[in-house]
DRENTORDREN-528906 format. One line per field, with one value per residue (C-alpha): chain; residue in one letter; residue number from 1; x, y, z. Coordinates in steps of 0.25 Angstrom, whole numbers. Layout:
REM DRENTORDREN-528906
chain = (A, ...)
resn = (a, ...)
resi = (NUM, ...)
xx = (X, ...)
yy = (Y, ...)
zz = (Z, ...)
END
This chain:
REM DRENTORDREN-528906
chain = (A, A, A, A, A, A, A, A, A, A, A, A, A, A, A, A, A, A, A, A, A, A, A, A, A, A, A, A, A, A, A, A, A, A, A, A, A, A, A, A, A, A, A, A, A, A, A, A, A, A, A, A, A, A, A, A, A, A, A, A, A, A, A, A, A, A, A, A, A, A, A, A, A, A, A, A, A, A, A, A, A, A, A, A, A, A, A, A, A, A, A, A, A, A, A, A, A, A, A, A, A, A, A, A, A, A, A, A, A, A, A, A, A, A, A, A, A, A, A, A, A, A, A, A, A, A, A, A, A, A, A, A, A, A, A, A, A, A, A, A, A, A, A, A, A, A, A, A, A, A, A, A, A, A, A, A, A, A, A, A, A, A, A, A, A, A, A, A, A, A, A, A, A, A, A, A, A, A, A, A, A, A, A, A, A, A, A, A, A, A, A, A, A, A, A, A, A, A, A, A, A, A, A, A, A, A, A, A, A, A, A, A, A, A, A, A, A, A, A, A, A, A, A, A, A, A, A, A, A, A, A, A, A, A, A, A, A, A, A, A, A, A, A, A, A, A, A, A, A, A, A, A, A, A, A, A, A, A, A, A, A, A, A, A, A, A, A, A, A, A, A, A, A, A, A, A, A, A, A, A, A, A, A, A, A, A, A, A, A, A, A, A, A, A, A, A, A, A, A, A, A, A, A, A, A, A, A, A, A, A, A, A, A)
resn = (x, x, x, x, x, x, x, x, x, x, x, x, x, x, x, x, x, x, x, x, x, x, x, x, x, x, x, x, x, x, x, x, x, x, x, x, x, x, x, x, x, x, x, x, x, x, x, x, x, x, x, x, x, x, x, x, x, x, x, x, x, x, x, x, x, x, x, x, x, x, x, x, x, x, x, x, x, x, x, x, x, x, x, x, x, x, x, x, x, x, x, x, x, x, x, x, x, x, x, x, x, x, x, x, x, x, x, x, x, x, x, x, x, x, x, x, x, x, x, x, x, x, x, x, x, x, x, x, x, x, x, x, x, x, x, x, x, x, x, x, x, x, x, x, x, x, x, x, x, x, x, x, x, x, x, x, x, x, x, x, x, x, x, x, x, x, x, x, x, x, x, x, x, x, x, x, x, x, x, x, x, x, x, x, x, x, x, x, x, x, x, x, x, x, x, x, x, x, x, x, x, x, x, x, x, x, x, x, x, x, x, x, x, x, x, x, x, x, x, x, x, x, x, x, x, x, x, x, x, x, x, x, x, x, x, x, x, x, x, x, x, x, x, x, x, x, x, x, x, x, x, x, x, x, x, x, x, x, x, x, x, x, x, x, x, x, x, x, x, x, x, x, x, x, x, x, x, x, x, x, x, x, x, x, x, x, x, x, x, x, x, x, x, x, x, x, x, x, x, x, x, x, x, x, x, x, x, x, x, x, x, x, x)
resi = (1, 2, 3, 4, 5, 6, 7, 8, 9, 10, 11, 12, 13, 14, 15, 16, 17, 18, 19, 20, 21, 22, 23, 24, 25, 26, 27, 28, 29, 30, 31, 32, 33, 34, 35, 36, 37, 38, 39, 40, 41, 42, 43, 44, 45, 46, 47, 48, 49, 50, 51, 52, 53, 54, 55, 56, 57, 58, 59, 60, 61, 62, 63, 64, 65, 66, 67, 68, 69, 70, 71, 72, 73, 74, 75, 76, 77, 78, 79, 80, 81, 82, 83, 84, 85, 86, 87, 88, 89, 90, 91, 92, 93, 94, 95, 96, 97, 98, 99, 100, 101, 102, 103, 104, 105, 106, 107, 108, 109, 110, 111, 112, 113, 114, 115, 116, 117, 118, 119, 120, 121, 122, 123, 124, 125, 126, 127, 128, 129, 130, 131, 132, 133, 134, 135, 136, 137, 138, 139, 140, 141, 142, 143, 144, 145, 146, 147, 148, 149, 150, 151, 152, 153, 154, 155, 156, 157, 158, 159, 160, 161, 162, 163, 164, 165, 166, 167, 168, 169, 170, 171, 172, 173, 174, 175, 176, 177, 178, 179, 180, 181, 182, 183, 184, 185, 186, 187, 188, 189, 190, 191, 192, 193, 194, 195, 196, 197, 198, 199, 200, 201, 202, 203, 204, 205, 206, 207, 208, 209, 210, 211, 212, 213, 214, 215, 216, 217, 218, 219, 220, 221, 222, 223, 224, 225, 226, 227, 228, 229, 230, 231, 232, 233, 234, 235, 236, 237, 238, 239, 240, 241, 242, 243, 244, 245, 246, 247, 248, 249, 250, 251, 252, 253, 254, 255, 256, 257, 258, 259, 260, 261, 262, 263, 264, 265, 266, 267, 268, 269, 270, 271, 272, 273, 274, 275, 276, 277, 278, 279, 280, 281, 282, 283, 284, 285, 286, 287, 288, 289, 290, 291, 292, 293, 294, 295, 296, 297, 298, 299, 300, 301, 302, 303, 304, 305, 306, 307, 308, 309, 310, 311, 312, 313)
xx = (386, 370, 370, 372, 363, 349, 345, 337, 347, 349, 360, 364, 354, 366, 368, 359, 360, 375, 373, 377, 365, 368, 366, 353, 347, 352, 351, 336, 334, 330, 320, 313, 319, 314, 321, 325, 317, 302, 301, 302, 304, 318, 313, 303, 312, 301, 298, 313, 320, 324, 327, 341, 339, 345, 344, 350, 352, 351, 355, 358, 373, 368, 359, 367, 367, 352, 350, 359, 350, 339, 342, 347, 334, 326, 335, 332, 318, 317, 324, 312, 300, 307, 308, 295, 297, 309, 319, 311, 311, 323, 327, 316, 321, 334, 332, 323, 333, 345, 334, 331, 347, 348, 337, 341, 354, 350, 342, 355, 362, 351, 341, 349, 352, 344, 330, 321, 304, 304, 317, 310, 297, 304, 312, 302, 294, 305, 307, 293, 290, 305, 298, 287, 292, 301, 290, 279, 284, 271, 274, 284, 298, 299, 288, 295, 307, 299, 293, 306, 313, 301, 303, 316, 312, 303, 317, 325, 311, 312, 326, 324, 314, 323, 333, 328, 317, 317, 302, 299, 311, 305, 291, 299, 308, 304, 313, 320, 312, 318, 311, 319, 326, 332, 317, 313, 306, 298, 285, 278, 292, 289, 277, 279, 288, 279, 287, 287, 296, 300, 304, 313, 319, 324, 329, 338, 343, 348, 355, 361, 354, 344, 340, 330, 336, 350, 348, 346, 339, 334, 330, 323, 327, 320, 324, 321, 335, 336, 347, 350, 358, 364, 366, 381, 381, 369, 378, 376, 360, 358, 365, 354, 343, 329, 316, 302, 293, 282, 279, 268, 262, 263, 271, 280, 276, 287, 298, 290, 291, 308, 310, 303, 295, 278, 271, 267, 282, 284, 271, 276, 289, 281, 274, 289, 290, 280, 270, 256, 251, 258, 251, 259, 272, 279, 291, 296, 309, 319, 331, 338, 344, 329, 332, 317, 317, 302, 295, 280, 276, 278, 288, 303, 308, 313, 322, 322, 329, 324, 331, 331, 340, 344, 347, 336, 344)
yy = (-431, -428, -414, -407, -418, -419, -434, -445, -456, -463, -460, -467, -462, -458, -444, -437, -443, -438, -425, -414, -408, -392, -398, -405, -392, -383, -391, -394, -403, -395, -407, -417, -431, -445, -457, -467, -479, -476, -462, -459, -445, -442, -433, -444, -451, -459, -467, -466, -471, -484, -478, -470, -457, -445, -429, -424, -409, -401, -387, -378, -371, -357, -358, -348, -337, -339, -335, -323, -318, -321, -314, -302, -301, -302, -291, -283, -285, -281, -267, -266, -267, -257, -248, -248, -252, -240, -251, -258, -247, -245, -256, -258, -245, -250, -261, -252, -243, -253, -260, -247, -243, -255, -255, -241, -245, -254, -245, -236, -223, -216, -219, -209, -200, -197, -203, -209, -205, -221, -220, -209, -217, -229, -222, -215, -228, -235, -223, -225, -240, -240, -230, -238, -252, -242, -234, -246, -257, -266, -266, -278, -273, -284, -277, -264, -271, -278, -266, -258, -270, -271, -258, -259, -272, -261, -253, -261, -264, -252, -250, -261, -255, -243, -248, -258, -250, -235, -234, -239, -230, -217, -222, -222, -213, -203, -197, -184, -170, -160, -146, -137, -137, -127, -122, -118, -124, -137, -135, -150, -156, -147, -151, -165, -164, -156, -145, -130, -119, -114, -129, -129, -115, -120, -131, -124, -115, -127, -130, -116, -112, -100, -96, -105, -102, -108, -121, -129, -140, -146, -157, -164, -179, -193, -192, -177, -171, -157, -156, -144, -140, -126, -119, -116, -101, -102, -94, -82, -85, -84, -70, -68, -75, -78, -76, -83, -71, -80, -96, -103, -91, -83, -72, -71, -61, -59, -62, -50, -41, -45, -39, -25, -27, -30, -39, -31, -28, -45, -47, -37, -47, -57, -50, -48, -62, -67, -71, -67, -77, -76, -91, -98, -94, -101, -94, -82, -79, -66, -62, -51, -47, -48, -59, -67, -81, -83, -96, -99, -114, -121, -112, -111, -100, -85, -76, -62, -50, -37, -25, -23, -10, -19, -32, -34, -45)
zz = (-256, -259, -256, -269, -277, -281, -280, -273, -271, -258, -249, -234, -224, -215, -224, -218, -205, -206, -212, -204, -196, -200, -215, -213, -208, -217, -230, -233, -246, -258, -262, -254, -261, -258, -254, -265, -259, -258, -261, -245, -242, -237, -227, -220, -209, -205, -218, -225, -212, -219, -233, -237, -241, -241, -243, -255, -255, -269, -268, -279, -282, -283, -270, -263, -275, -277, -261, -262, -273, -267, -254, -263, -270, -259, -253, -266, -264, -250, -252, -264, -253, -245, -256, -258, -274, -276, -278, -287, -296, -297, -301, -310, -315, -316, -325, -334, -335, -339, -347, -357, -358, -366, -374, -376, -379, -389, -397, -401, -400, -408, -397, -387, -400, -412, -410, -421, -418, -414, -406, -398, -396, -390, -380, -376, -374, -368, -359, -354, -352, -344, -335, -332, -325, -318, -310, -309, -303, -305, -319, -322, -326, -337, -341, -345, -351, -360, -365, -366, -375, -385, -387, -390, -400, -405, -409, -414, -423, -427, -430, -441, -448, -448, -454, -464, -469, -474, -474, -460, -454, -461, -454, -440, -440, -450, -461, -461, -463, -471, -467, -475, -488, -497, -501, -487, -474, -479, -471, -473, -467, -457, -453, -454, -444, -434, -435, -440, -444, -432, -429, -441, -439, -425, -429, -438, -427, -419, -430, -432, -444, -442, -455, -462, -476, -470, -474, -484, -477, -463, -458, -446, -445, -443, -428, -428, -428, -438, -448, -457, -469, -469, -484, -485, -483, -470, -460, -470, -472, -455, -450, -443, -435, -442, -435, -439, -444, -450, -447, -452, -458, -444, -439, -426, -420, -412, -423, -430, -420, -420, -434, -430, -442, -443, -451, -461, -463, -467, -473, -484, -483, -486, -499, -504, -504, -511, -499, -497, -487, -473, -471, -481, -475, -469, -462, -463, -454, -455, -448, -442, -455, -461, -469, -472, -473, -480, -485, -488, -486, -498, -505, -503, -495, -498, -493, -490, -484, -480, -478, -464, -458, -448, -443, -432, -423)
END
């Protein structure tokens, strides 16, 4: 009648008298209660003998779930000691892992794709602070997915100001470059982007153009992906493959030596077309045909073909 109720109301002495002796031992009260008449503790025989009183035992419904877990866990962290802390790091590495998939997850498709410079910097730091509640275990795992969530807060911060305002998303991300146009190579885009010709000219091979005066125009976006626009009639422009004579005022060498011609041979090139200063050029390439791509910095480019016997490749 008592057993499953919290309470300090009187019941015949004769309950617990009669109560079987296996369930005496094994049930202990969960809380010392007093009798209702004097405040005489239920447990003391010798001063409650003339009081009613009984034992009212209160257990909870999920008792027997909550030992079971506890056995489990203790079972978990027994396997951790004799692992000598590997365990622990893997499961630590587990939830970190699980923990950036989503945050990763959440930040979009271009975030495994086409990165903006921003994008890149917080993968990277979200890469490194997943690394490091993994490894050291003296450092809190709270810890790192705290730091790996305000980054993502700092995303989607970001994201906003991307969106909604033109002026702070060409601060972020950047705005396209355009590096060649229909006068020629533009140096200073160039340089801007830390980049030089040899840079350009490569670019352009993987996209399949190889001469320089194949395109009307190229690009290198925001998230630093190149794009070019072929002139109509660019298969016919490219027969042959061009090679760098001069950059940045410098001649190859070895591309020099490709041509079986000497230097003395192009600098008279260069009188024909109009430059005296080998410094202010800025590229000078030439194919097998002996087709010259020139172009001095600052000026649009010229082209030129010499009358070669033969082709040379």
């Amino acid at each position: 009648m008592c057993e499953n109720i919290r309470s300090t109301r009187t019941c015949p002495r004769s309950f617990v008298a009669d109560a079987p002796l296996h369930r005496r031992k094994q049930r202990k009260p969960a809380h010392r209660f007093l009798s209702s008449v004097g405040n005489v503790p239920s447990d003391d025989t010798s001063r409650a003998k003339d009081y009613s009183y009984c034992y009212c035992y209160y257990y909870t419904p999920t008792r027997k779930k909550t030992q079971a877990f506890e056995r489990l866990r203790a079972h978990i962290f027994h396997i951790l000691e004799k692992t000598d802390g590997m365990g622990l790091i893997f499961i630590r590495t587990i939830v970190i892992f699980i923990a950036t998939l989503i945050v990763m997850r959440l930040m979009g498709k271009r975030q495994i794709g086409e990165m903006q410079p921003y994008e890149l910097v917080i993968t990277l730091v979200i890469a490194d602070l997943a690394c490091i509640p993994m490894a050291d275990n003296s450092i809190p795992l709270l810890y790192g997915l705290v730091a790996i969530l305000t980054v993502y807060f700092l995303h989607q911060v970001i994201c906003l100001l991307d969106l909604n305002f033109r002026q702070a998303k060409a601060v972020v991300s950047g705005i396209p470059s355009i590096v060649l146009n229909k006068n020629g190579i533009d140096d200073a885009e160039l340089k801007k982007n830390n980049l030089d010709v040899s840079d350009l000219i490569e670019s352009l091979r993987v996209e399949g153009y190889f001469a320089l005066d194949a395109v009307q125009y190229a690009l290198y976006e925001a998230e630093g992906t190149f794009s070019a626009l072929p002139k109509p009639d660019y298969e016919n422009l490219q027969t042959s493959l061009p090679i760098i004579l001069i950059d940045e005022g410098k001649f190859d060498e070895k591309n020099v030596e490709r041509t079986q011609k000497s230097k003395a041979y192009f600098m008279d090139v260069l009188q024909r077309l109009g430059c005296k200063n080998l410094k202010k050029v800025l590229v000078m390439t030439v194919d097998g045909n002996g087709k010259i791509y020139f172009q001095q910095k600052g000026e649009k480019y010229k082209t030129l073909s010499l009358s070669w016997d033969k082709a040379l490749w």
